[in-house]
C-alpha positions as CSV (number, residue, x, y, z in Angstrom):
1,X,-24.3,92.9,-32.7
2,X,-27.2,91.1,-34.2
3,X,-31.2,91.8,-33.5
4,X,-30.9,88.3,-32.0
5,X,-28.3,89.1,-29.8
6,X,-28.8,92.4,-28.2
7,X,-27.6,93.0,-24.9
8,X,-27.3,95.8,-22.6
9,X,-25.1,97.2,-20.3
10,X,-26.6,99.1,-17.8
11,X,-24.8,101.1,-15.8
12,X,-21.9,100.9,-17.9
13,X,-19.5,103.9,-16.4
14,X,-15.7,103.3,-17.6
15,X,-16.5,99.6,-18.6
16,X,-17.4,99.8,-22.5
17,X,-17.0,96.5,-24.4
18,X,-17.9,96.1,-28.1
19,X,-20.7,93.6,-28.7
20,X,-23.3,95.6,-26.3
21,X,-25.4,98.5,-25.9
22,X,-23.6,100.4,-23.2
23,X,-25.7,103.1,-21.5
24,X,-25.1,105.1,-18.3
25,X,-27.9,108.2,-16.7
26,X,-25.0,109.8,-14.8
27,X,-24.7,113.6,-14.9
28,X,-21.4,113.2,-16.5
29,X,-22.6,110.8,-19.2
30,X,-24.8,113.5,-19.8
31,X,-22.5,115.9,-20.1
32,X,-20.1,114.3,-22.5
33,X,-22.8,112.6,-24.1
34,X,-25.3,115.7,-25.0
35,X,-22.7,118.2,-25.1
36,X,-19.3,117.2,-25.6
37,X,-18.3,120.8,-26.5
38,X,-18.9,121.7,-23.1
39,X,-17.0,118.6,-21.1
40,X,-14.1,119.1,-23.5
41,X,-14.0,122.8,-22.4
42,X,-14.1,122.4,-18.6
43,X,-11.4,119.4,-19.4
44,X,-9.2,122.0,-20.8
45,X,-9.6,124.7,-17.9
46,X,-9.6,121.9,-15.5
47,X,-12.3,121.6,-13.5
48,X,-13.1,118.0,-14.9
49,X,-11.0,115.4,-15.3
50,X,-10.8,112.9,-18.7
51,X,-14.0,111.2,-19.5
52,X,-14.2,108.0,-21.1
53,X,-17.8,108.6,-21.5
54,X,-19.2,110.4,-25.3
55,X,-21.5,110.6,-27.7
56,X,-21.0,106.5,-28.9
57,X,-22.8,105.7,-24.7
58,X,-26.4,105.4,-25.1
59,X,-27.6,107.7,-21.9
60,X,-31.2,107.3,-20.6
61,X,-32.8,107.9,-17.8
62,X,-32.8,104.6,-16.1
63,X,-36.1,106.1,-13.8
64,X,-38.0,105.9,-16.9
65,X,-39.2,102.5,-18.9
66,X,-36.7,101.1,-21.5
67,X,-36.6,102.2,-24.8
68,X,-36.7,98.4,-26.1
69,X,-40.0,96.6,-27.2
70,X,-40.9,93.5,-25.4
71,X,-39.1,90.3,-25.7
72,X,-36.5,92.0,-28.0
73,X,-33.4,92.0,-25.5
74,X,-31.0,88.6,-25.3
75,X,-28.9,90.1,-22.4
76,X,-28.7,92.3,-19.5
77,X,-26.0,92.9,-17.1
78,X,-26.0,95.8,-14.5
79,X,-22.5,96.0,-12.5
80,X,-23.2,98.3,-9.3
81,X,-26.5,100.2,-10.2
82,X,-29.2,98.8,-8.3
83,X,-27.8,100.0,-4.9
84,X,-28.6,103.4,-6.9
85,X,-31.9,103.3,-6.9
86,X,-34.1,103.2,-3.4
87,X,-36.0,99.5,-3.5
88,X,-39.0,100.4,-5.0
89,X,-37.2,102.0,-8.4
90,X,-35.1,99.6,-8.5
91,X,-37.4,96.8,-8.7
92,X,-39.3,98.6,-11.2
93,X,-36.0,98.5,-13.7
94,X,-36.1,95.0,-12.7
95,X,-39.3,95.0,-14.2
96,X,-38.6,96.7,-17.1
97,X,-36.0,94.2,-17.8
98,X,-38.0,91.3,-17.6
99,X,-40.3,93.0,-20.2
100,X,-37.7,93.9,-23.0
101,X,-35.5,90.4,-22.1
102,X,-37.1,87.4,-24.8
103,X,-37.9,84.0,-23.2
104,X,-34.8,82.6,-22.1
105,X,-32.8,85.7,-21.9
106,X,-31.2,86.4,-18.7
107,X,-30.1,89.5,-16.2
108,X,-27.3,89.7,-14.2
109,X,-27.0,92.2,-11.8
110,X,-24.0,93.0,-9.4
111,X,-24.0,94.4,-6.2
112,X,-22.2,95.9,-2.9
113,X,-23.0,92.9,-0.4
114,X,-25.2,94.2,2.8
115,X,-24.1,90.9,4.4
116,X,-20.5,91.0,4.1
117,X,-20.1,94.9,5.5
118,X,-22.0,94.1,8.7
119,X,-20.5,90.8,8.7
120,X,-17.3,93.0,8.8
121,X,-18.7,95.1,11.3
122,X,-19.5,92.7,13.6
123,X,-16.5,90.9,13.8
124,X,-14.6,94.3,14.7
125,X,-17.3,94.6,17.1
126,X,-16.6,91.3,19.0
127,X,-13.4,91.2,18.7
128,X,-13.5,94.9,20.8
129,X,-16.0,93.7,23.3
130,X,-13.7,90.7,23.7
131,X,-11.4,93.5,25.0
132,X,-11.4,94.9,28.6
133,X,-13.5,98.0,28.8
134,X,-10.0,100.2,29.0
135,X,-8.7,98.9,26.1
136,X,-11.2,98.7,23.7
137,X,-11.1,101.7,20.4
138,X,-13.6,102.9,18.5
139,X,-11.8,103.9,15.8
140,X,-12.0,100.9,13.2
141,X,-15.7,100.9,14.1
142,X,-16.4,104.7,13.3
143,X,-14.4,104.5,10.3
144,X,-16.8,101.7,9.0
145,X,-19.5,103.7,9.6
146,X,-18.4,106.9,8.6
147,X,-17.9,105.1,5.0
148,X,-21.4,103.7,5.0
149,X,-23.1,107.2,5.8
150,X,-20.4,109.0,3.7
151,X,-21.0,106.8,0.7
152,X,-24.3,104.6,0.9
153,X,-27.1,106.3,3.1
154,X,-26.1,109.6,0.9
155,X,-28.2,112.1,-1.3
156,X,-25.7,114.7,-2.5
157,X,-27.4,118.0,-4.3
158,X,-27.1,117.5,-7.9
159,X,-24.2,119.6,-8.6
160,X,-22.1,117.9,-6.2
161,X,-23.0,114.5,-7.0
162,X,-22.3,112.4,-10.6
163,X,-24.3,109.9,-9.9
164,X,-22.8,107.8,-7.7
165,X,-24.9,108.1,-4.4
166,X,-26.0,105.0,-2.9
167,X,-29.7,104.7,-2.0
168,X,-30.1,101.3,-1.1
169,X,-28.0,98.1,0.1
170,X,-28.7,94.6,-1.2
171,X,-27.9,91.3,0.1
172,X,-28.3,87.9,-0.9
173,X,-31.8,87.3,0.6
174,X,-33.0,90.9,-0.3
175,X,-32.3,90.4,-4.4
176,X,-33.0,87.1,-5.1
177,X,-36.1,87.7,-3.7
178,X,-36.8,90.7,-6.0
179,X,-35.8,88.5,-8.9
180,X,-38.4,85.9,-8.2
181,X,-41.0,88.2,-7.3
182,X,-40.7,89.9,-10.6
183,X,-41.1,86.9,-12.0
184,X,-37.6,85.0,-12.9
185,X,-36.7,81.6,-12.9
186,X,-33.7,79.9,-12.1
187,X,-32.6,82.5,-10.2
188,X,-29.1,82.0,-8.1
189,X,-25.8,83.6,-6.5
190,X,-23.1,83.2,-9.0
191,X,-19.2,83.3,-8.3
192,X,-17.5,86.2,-10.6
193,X,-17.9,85.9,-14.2
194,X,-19.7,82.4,-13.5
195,X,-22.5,83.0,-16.2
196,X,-24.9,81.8,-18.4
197,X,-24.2,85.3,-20.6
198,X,-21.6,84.0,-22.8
199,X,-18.6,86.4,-22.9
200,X,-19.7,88.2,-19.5
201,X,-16.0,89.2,-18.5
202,X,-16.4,91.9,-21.3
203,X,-18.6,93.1,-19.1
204,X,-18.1,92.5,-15.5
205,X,-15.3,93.8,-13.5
206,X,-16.6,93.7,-9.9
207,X,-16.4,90.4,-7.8
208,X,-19.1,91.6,-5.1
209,X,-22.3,90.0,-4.8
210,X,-24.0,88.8,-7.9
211,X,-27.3,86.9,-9.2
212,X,-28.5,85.9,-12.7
213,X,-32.2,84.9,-13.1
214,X,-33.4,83.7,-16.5
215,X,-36.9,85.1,-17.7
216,X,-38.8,81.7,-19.0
């Protein structure tokens, strides 16, 4: 990786590709990442499971301002973090991003779509109300919800979380709006690994919602 082409990888979890700066703030990164004596010990009297994540992941603490100067960055990509932050963090990092990206560089940022889970929702929802009252069930309904509340509109305590709890839910309207108000141009949906990040499917794995701005 050159100074000219320095990208990031925000986020990164499992999903490590050469050719970027992969960093993750989750307790386990932390874990394997500050002391890797100690995640290799509860791996052997297992109480954790295999880590991909070590000492060669960069791990900040994404709450904090990026630890690149302005105008330095060619490349950000953030699969699945934003909805980890509540609205007003996260459009700080978005911030922050725009500051270290150079003039022309461009973040992409992936999220769980709001739109398509209560568009899922309330199809289930006519097609039970479509039903006579006796015949209707709950159950598809409740499990959807259950889901969101068990996974989304979540704040574990530390110990049991790491770092995966959902604090916020995006859709289309909601982040492209954050991306022109922090100033972005250009800014659009694209389809999965559609990009103006050349080589993005090193990087992204997820096809749920996704826009790109471009910082001019």
């Amino acid at each position: 990786m050159t100074a000219a082409d320095l990208r990031l990888n925000l986020g990164c979890g499992p999903v490590q590709p050469d050719g970027w700066i992969n960093v993750d703030g989750s307790n386990r990164a932390k874990l394997a990442g500050w002391l890797p004596w100690a995640d290799r010990a509860l791996q052997y009297l297992g109480i954790l499971g295999p880590t991909e994540f070590g000492p060669h992941i960069r791990v900040l603490n994404l709450f904090k301002p990026l630890p690149w100067a302005d105008g330095t960055v060619s490349a950000v990509y953030a699969g699945e973090l934003w909805e980890h932050f509540e609205l007003a963090d996260s459009e700080r990092l978005t911030r922050e991003c725009y500051r270290v990206l150079r003039r022309g560089g461009i973040l992409r940022v992936t999220v769980p779509d709001a739109a398509q889970l209560w568009g899922k929702y309330m199809h289930m929802y006519t097609e039970e109300m479509s039903k006579p009252r006796m015949e209707r069930s709950a159950a598809r309904l409740q499990e959807l919800m259950g889901m969101f509340f068990a996974d989304i509109a979540t704040s574990p305590r530390w110990m049991l979380s790491w770092g995966h709890c959902h604090k916020w839910f995006f859709d289309e309207i909601q982040l492209i709006e954050l991306f022109d108000r922090v100033g972005f141009k250009s800014v659009q949906r694209m389809a999965f690994r559609e990009s103006r990040i050349r080589n993005i499917e090193g990087v992204q794995v997820s096809e749920m919602l996704t826009v790109e701005g471009i910082k001019p």
